[in-house]
KOLROVEX-697765 format. One line per 5 residues: their letters; for each residue x, y, z of N, C-alpha, C. Coordinates in steps of 0.001 Angstrom, whole numbers, plus 500000, padded with zeros to 6 digits. Atoms other than C-alpha are relative to their C-alpha. Layout:
// KOLROVEX-697765
A = X:Y:Z:X:Y:Z:X:Y:Z  ...
// end
This chain:
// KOLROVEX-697765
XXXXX = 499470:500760:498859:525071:489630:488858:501276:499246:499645  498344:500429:500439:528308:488734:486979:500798:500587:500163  498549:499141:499692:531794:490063:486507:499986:500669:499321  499861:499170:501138:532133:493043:484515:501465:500677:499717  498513:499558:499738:535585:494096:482981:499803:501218:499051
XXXXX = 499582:498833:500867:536980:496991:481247:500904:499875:498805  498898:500324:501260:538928:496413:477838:500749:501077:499635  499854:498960:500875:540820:498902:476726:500814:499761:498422  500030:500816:501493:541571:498267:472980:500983:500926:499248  498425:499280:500203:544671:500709:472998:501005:498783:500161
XXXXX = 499352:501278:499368:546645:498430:474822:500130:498555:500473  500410:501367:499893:545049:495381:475166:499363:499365:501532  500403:500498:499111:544419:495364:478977:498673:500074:500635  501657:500139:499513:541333:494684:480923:500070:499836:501190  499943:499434:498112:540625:495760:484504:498734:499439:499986
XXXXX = 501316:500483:499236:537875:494336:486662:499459:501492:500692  500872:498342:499456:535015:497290:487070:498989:499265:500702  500608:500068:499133:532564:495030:489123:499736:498299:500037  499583:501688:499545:532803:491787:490824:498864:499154:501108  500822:500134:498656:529517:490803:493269:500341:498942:500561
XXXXX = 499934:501043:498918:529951:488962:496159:499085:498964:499638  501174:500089:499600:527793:486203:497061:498784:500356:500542  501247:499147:498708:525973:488005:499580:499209:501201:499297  500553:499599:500796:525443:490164:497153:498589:499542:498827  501306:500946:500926:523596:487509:494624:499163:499701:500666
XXXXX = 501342:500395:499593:521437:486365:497407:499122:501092:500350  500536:498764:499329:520539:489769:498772:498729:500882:498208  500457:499615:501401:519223:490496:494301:497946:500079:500207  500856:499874:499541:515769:491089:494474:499399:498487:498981  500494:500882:500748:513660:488154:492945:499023:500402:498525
XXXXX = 500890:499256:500527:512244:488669:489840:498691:498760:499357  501285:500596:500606:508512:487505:488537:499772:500523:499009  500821:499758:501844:507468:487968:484825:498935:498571:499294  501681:501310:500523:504537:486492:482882:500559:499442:498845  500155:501286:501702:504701:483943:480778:500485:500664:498334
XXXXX = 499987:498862:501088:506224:484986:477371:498707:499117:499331  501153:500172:500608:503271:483078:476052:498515:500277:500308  501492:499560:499129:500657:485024:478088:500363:501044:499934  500024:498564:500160:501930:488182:477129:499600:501080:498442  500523:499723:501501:500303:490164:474588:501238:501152:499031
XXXXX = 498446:499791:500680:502583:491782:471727:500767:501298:500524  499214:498386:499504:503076:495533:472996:500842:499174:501609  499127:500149:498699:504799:493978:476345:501396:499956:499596  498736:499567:500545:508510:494773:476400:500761:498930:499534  498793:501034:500680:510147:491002:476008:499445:499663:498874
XXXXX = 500301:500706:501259:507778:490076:473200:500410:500587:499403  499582:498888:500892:507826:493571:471773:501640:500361:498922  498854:499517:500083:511490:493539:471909:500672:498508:499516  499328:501014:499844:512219:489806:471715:501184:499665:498910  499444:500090:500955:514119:490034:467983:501455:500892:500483
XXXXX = 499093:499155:499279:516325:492889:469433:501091:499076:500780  499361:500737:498526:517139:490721:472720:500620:498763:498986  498579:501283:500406:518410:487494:470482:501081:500565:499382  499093:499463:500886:520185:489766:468269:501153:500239:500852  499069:499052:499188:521928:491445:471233:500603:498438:500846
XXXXX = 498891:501224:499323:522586:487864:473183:500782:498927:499169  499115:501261:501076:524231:486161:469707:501161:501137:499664  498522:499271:500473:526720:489537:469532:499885:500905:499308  500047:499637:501304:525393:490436:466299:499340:501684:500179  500446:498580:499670:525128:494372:466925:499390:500418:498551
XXXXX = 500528:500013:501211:523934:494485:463209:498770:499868:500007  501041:500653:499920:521267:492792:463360:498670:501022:501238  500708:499455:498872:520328:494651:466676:498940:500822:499668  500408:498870:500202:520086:497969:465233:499239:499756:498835  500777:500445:500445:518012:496171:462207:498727:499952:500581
XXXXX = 501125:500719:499538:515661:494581:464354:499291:501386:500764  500075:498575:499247:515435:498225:466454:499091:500812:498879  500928:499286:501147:514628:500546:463625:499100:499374:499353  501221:500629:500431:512130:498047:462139:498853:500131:501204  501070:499694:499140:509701:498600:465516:500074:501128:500426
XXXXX = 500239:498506:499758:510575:502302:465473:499215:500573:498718  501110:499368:501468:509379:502885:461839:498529:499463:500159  501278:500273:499756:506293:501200:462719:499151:500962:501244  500412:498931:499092:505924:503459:465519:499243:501025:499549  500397:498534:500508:506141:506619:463657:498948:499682:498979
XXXXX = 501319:499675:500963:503617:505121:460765:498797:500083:500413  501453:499960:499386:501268:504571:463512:499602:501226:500391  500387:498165:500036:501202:507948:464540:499832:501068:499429  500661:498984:500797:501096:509531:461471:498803:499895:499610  501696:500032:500201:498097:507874:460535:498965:500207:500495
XXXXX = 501003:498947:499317:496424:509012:463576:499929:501179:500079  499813:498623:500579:497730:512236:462756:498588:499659:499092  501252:499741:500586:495603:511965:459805:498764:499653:500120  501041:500389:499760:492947:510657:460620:499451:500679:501486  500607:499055:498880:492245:513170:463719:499616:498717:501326
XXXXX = 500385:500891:498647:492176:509857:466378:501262:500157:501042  499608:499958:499155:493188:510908:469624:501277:498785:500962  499262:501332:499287:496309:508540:471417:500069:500199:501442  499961:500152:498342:495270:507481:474904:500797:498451:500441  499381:500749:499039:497648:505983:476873:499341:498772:500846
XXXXX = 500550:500644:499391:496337:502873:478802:500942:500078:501901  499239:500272:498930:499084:503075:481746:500930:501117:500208  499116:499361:499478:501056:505933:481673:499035:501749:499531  500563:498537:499705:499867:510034:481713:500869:500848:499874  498964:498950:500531:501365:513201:480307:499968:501309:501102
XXXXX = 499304:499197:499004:502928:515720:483078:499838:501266:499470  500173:499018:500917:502148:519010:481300:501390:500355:500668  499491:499112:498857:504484:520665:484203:501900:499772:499803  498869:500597:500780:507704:518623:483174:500075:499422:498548  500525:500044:501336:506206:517848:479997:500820:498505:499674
XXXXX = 499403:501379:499850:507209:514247:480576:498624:499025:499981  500934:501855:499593:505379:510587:480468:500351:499613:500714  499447:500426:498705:504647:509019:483947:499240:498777:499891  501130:501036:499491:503043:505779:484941:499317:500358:500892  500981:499541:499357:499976:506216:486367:500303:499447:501384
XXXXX = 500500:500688:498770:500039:503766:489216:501660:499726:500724  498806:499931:499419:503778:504209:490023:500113:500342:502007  499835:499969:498395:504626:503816:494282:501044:500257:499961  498553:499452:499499:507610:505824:495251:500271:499615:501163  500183:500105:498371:506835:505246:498811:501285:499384:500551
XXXXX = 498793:500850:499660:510039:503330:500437:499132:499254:500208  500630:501239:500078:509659:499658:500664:500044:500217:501736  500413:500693:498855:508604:498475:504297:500033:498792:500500  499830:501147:500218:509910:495043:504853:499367:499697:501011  500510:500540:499056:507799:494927:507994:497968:499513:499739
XXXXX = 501637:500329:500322:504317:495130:506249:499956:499809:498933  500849:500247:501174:504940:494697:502605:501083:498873:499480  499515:501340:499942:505506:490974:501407:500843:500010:498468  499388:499881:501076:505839:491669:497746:498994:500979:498972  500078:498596:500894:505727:494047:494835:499800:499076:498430
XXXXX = 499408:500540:500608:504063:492380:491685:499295:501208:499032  500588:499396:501063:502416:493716:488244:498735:498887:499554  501181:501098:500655:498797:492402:487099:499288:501012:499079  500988:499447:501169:497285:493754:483642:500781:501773:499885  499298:499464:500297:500202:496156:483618:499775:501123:501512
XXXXX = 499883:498992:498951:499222:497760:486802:501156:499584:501850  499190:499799:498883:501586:498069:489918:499002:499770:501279  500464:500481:498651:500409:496072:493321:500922:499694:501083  499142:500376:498921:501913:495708:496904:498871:499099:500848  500676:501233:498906:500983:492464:498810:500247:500336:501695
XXXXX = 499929:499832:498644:500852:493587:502574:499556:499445:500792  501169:500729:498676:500050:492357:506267:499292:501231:500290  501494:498772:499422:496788:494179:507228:499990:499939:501538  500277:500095:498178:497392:493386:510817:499461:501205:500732  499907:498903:499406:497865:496547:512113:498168:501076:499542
XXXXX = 500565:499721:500485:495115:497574:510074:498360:499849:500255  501324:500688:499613:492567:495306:510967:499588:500265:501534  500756:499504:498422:492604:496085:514478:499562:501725:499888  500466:499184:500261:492267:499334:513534:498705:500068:499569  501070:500409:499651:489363:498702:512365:498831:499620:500080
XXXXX = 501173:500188:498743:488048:496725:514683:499707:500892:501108  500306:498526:499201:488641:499444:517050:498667:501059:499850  501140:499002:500447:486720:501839:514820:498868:499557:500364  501390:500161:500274:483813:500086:514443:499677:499309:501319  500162:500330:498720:483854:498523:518384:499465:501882:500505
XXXXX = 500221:498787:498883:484193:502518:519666:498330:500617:499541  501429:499779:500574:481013:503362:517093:499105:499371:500582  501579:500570:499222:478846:500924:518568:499768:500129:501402  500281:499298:498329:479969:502308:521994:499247:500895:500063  500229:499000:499877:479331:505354:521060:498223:500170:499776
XXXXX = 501400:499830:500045:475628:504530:519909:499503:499350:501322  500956:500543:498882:474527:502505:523025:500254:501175:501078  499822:498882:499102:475882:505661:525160:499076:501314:499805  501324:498501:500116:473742:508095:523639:499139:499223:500031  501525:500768:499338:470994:505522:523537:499440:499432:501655
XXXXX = 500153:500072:498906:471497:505013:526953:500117:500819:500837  500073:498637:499725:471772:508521:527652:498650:500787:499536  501503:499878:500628:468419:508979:525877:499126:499877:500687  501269:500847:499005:466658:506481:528053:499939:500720:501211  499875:499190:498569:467794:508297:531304:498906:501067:499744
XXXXX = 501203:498599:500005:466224:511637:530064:498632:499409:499661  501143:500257:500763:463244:509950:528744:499275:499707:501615  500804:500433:498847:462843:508202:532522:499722:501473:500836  499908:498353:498785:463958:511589:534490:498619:500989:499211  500782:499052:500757:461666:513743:532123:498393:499295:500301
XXXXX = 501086:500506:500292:458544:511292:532258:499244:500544:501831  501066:499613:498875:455693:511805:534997:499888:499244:501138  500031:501014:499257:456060:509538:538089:500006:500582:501458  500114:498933:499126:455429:510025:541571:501064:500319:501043  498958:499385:499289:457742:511542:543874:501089:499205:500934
XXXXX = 499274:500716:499019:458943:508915:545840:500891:498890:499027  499459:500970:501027:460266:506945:542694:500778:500655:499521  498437:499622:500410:462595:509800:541363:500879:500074:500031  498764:500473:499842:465143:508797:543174:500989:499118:499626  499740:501018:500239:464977:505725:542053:500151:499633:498422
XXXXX = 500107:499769:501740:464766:506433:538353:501199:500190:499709  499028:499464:500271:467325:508572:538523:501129:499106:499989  498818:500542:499435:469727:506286:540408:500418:498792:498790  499971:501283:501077:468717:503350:537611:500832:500794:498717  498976:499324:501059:471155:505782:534993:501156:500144:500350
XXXXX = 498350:499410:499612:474994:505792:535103:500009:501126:499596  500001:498294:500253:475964:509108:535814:501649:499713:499014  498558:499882:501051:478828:509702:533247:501292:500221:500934  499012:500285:498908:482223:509274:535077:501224:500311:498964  499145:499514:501345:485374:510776:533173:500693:498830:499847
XXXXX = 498792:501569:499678:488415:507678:532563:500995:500321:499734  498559:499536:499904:491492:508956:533012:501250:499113:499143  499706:501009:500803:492444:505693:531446:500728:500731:498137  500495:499609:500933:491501:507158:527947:501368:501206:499198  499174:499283:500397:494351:508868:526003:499220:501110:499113
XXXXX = 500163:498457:500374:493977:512498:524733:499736:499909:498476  500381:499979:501568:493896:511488:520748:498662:498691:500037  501015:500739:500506:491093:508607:521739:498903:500620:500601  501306:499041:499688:488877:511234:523693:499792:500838:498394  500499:499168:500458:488913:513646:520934:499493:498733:498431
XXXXX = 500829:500721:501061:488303:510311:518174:498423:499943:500468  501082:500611:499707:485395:509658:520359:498881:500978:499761  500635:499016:500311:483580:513160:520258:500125:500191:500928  500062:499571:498788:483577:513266:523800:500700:499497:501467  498882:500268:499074:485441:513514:527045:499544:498915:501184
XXXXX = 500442:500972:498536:483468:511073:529793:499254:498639:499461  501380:501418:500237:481558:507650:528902:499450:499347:501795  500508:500117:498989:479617:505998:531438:500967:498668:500292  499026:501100:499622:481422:503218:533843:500129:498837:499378  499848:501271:501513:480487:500251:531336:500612:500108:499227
XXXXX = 499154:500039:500863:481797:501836:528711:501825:500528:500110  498436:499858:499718:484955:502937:530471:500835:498088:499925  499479:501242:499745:485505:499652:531600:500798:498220:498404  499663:500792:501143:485232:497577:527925:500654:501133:499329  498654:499390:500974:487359:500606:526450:501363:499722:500855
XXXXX = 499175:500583:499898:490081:499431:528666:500350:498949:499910  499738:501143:500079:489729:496033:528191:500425:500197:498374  499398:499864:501565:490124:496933:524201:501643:500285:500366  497960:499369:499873:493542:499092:525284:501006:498969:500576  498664:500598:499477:495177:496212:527066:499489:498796:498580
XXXXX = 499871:501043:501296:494072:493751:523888:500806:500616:498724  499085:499247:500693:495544:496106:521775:501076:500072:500904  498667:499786:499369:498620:496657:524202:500646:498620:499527  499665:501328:499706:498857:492777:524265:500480:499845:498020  499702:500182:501601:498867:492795:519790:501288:500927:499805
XXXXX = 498424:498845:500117:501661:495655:519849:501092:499374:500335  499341:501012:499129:503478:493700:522468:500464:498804:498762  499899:500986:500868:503452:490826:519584:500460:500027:498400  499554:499620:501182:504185:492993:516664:501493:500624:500475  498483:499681:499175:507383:494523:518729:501235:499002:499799
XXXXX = 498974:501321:499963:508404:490767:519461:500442:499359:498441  499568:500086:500802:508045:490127:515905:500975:500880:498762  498956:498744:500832:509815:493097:514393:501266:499311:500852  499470:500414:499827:512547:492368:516678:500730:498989:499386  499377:501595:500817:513003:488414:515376:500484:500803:498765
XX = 499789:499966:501203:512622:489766:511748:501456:501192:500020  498354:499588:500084:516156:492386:512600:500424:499257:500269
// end
């Protein structure tokens, strides 16, 4: 987020190769890191921390010292599991046979979403996104509202046949009958929430509280709209 120049060491001059705005510095993403005293030694600033003073006092000497001293330790560790026939498993990252590359396991490519995801951190080396569940949660509630429709409709589709089917005398089957909503289609009902439901008609009760859901949901959309909006 500084100025970066160009030297050239022919001639002595030095050109400006990148200059950020302000708007630039505030726009930087924020960053969060743990504690260097809560980090255990393989993490990259401890791991590296001899490197990093070397490199912010100048001393490029020193750098490449401090460098090859945690690469030779590398390779003795791996020869000795060489000999010793012990397998090296990765805790966080996984070998690609296909590119024959090392990946992190829990890596999100996904594009960011500034409308549902708040922030992006790391806990125990694994990769988390903090999101609003809004959208989510009515979802569902939906689900599990249309499920318990869907059981009192066949249970109340049950009871009908159970009355119509039972033995009574003739002058009461009218009246049996009439005590069952006849199933009534709801035009209401959009074409992807008939085929969630299993079926194309519910009875007038349950038409009636599945539109009262669709305009409570219309009314939360309505409110996520107004807030998308503000937040452009």
């Amino acid at each position: 987020d500084g100025e970066v120049h160009i030297n050239e060491l022919k001639n002595g001059n030095a050109e400006m190769f990148w200059n950020p705005t302000s708007e630039v510095r505030r726009q930087r993403l924020k960053r969060h890191i743990v504690l260097f005293e809560e980090q255990t030694d393989f993490e990259s600033e401890r791991l590296w921390q001899h490197v990093t003073s070397a490199i912010n006092k100048g001393d490029q000497h020193k750098a490449t010292q401090e460098k090859f001293v945690l690469e030779e330790e590398q390779r003795n560790a791996a020869r000795e599991r060489k000999e010793n026939g012990t397998e090296w498993k990765p805790l966080l990252f996984r070998h690609d046979a296909t590119t024959n590359e090392w990946r992190y396991k829990y890596e999100d490519l996904r594009p960011w979403d500034p409308l549902n995801d708040i922030a992006q951190f790391e806990k125990n080396g694994i990769l988390q996104t903090m999101e609003r569940h809004l959208s989510t949660r009515m979802s569902n509630h939906k689900t599990t509202w249309i499920n318990n429709q869907i059981t009192r409709h066949k249970r109340s589709a049950k009871d009908c046949r159970r009355r119509k089917t039972s033995d009574q005398p003739s002058n009461h089957s009218q009246n049996t009958e009439s005590s069952c909503s006849t199933p009534e289609s709801v035009q209401e009902l959009s074409d992807d929430d008939g085929k969630y439901l299993g079926f194309e008609s519910l009875c007038a009760q349950c038409g009636k509280e599945m539109n009262h859901l669709k305009e409570i949901h219309s009314a939360v959309l309505s409110l996520q709209r107004a807030q998308q909006d503000i937040h452009r």
